[in-house]
C-alpha positions as CSV (number, residue, x, y, z in Angstrom):
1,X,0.0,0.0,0.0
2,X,1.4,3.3,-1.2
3,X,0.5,6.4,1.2
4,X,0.7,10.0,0.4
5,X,0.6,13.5,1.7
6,X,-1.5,14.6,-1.8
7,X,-4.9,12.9,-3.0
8,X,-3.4,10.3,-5.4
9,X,-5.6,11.8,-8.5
10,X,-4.1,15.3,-7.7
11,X,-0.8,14.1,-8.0
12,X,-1.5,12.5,-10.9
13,X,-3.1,15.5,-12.4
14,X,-0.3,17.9,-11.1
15,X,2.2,15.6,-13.4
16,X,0.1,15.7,-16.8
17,X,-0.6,19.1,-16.3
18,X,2.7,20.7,-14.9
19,X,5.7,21.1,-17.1
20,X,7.7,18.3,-18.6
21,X,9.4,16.3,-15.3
22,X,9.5,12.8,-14.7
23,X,7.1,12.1,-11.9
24,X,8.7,11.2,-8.2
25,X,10.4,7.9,-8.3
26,X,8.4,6.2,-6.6
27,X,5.0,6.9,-9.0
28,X,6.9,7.0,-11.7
29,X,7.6,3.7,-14.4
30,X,9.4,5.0,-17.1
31,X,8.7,1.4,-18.9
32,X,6.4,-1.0,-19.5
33,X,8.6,-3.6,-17.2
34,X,9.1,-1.3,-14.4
35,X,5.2,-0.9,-15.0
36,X,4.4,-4.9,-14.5
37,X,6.6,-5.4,-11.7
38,X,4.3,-2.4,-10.1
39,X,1.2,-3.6,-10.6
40,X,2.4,-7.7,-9.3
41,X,2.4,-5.1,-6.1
42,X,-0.6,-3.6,-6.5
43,X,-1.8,-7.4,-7.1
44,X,-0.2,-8.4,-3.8
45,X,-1.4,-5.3,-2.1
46,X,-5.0,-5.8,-3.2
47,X,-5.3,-9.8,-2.6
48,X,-5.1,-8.7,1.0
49,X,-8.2,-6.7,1.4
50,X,-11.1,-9.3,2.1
51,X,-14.0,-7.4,0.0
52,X,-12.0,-7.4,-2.9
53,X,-11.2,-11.1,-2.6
54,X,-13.9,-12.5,-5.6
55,X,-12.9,-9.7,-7.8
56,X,-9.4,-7.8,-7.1
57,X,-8.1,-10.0,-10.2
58,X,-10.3,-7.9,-12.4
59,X,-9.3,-4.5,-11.1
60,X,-5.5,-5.9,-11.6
61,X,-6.5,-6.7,-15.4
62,X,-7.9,-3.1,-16.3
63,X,-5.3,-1.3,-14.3
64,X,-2.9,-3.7,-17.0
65,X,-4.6,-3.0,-19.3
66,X,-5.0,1.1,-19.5
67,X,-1.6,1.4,-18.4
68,X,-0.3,-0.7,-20.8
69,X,-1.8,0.7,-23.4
70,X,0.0,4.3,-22.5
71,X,3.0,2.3,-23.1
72,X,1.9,0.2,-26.4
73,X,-0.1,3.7,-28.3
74,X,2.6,5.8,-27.5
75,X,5.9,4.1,-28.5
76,X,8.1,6.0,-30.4
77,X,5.7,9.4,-30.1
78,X,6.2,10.4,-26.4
79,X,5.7,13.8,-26.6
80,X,8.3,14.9,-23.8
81,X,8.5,12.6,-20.9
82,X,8.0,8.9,-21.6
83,X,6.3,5.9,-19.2
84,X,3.6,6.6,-17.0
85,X,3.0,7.7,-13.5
86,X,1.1,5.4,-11.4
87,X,-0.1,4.9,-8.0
88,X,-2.6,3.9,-5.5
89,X,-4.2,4.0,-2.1
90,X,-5.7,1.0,-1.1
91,X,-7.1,2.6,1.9
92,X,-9.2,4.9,-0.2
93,X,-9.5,2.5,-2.9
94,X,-8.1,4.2,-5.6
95,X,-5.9,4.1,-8.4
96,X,-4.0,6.6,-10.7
97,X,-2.7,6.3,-14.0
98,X,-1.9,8.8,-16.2
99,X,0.4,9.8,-19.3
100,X,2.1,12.9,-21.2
101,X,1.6,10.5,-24.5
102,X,-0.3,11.6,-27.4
103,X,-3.8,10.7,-26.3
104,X,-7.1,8.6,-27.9
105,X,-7.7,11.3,-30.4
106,X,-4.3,11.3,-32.2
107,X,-4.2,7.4,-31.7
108,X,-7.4,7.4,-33.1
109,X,-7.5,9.4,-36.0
110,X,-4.6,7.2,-38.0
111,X,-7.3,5.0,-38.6
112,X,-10.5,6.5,-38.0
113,X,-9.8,10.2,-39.8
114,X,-13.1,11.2,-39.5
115,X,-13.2,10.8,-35.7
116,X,-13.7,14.5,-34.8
117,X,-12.8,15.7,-31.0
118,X,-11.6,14.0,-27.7
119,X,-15.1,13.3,-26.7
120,X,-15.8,11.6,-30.3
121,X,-12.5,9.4,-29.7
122,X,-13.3,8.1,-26.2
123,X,-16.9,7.1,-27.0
124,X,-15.1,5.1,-30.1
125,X,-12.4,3.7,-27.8
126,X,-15.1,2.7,-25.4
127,X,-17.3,1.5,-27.6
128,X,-16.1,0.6,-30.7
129,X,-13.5,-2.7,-31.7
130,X,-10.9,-0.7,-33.8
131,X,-7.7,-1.8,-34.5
132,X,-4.5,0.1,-36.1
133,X,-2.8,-3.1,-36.3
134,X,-5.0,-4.8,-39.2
135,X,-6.1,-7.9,-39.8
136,X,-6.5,-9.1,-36.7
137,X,-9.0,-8.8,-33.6
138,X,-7.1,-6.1,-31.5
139,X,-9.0,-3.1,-30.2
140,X,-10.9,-4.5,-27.5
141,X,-9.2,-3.4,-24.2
142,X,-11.4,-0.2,-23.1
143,X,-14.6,-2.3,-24.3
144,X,-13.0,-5.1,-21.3
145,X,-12.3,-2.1,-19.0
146,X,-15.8,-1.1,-19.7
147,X,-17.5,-5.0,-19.0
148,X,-15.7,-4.9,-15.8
149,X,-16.2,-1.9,-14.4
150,X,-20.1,-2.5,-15.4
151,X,-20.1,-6.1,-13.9
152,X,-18.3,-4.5,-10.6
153,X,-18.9,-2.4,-7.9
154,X,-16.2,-0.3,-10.0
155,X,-16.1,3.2,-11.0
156,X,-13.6,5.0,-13.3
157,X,-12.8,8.0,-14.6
158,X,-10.6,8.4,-17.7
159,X,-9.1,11.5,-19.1
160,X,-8.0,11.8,-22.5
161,X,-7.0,15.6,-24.1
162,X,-10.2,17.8,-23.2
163,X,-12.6,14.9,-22.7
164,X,-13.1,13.0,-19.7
165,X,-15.4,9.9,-19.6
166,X,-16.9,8.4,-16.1
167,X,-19.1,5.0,-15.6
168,X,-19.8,3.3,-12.9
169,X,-22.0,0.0,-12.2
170,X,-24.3,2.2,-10.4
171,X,-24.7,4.4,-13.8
172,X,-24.6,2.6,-16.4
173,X,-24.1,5.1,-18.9
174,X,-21.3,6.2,-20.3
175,X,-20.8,9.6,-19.4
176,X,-18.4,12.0,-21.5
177,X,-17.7,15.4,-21.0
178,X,-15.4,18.2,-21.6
179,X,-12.7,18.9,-19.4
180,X,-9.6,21.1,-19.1
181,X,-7.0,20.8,-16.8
């Protein structure tokens, strides 16, 4: 369990929105392997708390999944500072991912041209099975992140440029609004 003087989402915030730094070390995975070895202790962290114990491999899988796609979408096209910042509070129950990468938009729009804003993009990646790496059946990790959090007494919020999407089992819609840091 990771403790902190600053609300975990704040921090997180403060890094995407602050000027180019890396993150403090200890929030901070700069690759994809510091990033796994990370989350087998947020697994081992979160196998401990009895409530979660029918469903903490779930929250494990869509943290894995979100942050590594920061890692897979952004290769090569960091914009400043690469890897990701991540960290959590079990106590609160919460967990914070976030990237300087190039977003769902940009991601987006190499093979969906037509997709027109942030909010546009996020309903697609939540949505929609597309895939930059054709043939094949990729393109289906936010629509998992989605079933689970759905499934689960779950909720997430998930920033992408100037859009922000929320869901939660409780409401079942897929919310998406604009939002500026």
């Amino acid at each position: 369990m990771e403790l902190f003087n600053k609300d975990t989402f704040a921090q997180a915030t403060d890094w995407i929105g602050g000027s180019a730094r890396e993150p403090e070390a200890r929030f901070y995975c700069p690759t994809s392997s510091e990033f796994k070895g990370r989350l087998s202790k947020l697994q081992s962290d979160l196998e401990r708390l009895p409530d979660l114990i029918d469903y903490y491999p779930l929250i494990v899988a869509i943290v894995g999944e979100i942050g590594n796609n920061s890692f897979d979408h952004n290769l090569g096209n960091w914009p400043d500072i690469s890897g990701i910042f991540f960290s959590y509070d079990t106590n609160k129950r919460q967990v914070a991912l976030a990237d300087r990468g190039q977003g769902i938009l940009r991601t987006l729009k190499r093979v969906r041209p037509d997709v027109k804003n942030d909010e546009d993009a996020l309903r697609i990646a939540f949505t929609e099975v597309v895939s930059g790496r054709s043939p094949g059946s990729r393109g289906n990790g936010l629509k998992f992140v989605l079933g689970v959090v759905l499934s689960k007494t779950i909720e997430i919020n998930f920033f992408s440029g100037a859009a922000m999407v929320s869901v939660s089992n409780n409401n079942k819609n897929l919310k998406i609004d604009k939002f500026l840091l």
